[in-house]
C-alpha positions as CSV (number, residue, x, y, z in Angstrom):
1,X,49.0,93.2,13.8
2,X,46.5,96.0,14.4
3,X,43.7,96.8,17.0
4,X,40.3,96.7,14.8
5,X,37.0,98.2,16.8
6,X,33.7,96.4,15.8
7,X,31.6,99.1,14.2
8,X,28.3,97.1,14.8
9,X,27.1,94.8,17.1
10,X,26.8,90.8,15.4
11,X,26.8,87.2,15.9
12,X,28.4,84.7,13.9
13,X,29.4,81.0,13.6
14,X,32.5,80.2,14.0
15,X,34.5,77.9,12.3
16,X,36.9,77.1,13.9
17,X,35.6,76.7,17.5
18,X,32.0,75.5,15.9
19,X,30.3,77.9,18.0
20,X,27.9,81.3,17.6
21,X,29.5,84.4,18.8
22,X,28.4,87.7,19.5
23,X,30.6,90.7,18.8
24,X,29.8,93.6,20.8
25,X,29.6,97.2,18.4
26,X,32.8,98.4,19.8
27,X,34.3,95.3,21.1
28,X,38.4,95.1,20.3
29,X,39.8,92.5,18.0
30,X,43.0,91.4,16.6
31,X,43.6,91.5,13.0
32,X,46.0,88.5,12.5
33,X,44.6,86.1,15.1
34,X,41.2,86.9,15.8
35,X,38.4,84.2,14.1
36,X,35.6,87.5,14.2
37,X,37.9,89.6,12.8
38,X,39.2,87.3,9.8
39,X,35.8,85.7,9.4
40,X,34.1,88.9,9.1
41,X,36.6,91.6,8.2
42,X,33.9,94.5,7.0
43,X,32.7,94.6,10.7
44,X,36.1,95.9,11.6
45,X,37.1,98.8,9.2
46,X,37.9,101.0,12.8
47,X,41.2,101.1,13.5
48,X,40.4,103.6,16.3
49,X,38.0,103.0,19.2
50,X,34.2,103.9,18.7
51,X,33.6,107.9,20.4
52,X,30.8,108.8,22.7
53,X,31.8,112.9,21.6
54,X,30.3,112.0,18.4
55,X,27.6,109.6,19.3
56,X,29.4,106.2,17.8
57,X,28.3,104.6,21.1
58,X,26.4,104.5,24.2
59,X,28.2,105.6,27.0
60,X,27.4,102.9,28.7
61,X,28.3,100.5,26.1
62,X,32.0,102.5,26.2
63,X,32.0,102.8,29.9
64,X,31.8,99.1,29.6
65,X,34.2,97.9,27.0
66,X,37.1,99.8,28.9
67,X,37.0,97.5,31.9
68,X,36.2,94.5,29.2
69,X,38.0,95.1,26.0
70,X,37.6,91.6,24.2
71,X,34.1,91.3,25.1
């Protein structure tokens, strides 16, 4: 099990659940039991968090995903 960082922002159906979902660019995910991660696995090549230092993300965006991780 690994922590997998969404390197875009995206929506997708889920198949599971039968609903749309929105993945936040950033967002943390699961690799073994998260339906965005194993239905879209090429939106989740990080294995590190997204860095403001290099311009990855909005600060904001980061600032925001700390307090809400799963988002």
């Amino acid at each position: 099990m690994a922590a997998r960082f969404a390197l875009v922002s995206f929506c997708f159906h889920n198949s599971v659940s039968g609903f749309e979902e929105t993945i936040q660019q950033g967002a943390q995910r699961d690799s073994v039991t998260s339906q965005a991660f194993l239905q879209s696995p090429a939106s989740f090549w990080s294995t590190t968090a997204l860095s403001v230092a290099t311009g990855q993300i909005d600060p904001k965006l980061a600032a925001y995903l700390v307090a809400y991780p799963n988002t």
